[in-house]
C-alpha positions, -999 to 999 in steps of 0.1 A, spaced: 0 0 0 29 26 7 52 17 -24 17 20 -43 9 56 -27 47 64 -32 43 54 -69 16 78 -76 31 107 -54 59 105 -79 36 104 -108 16 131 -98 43 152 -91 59 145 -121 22 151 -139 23 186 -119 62 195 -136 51 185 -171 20 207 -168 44 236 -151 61 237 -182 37 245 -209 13 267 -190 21 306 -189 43 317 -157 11 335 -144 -18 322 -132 -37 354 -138 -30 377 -167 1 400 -160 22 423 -183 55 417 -196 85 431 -171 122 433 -167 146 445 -144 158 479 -148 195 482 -166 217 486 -133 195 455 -115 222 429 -96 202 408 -109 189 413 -146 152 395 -152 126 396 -177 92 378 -186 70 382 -213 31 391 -210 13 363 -194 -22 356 -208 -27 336 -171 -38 298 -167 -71 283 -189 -95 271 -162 -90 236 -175 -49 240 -164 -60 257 -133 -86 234 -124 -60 206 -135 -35 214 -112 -56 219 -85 -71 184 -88 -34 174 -90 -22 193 -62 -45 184 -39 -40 148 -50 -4 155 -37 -13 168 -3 -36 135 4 -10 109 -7 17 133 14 0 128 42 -10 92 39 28 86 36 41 106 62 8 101 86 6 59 83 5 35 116 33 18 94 59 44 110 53 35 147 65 1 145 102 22 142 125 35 168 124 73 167 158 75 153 151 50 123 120 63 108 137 93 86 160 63 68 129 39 68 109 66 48 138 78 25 142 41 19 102 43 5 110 74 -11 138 57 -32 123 23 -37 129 21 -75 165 29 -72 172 -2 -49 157 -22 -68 177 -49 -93 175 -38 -127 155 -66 -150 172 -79 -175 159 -78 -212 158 -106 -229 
């Protein structure tokens, strides 16, 4: 049941950075701006139209899809069968499962 909630945490937040990418960088619409000449830091963006309500009401679902699977991981009985001082390595061990795994062979 954890690897299973793990699994989709990483697929909705990987959902959540595919759809960061091709929305615009505002959620509501916002004029193009850029750092005055001297800045420390030059920046710019261009105009934002803001976010469709399909993207925002997209990311929403996703997001709070996140929050619930966050806090089914972190919140689960499973924990308290560990001593205090193991449960961080216990749950990065979760958090990494794919990466201890073997690698299958192809055939």
């Amino acid at each position: 049941m954890l690897i299973d909630a793990q699994n989709e945490l990483d697929q909705v937040r990987a959902d959540l950075r595919a759809l960061f990418e091709i929305v615009p960088w505002s959620v509501e619409p916002m004029d193009a701006w850029k750092t005055h000449e001297n800045a420390w830091r030059p920046a710019s963006r261009p105009a934002s139209p803001g976010w469709g309500p399909e993207d925002a009401a997209e990311i929403a679902r996703l997001r709070a899809r996140e929050l619930e699977l966050a806090e089914l991981l972190v919140c689960h009985q499973y924990w308290t069968e560990f001593a205090p001082g193991d449960v961080q390595a216990a749950r990065d061990a979760l958090k990494h499962h794919r990466e201890q795994e073997p690698a299958s062979t192809a055939s």
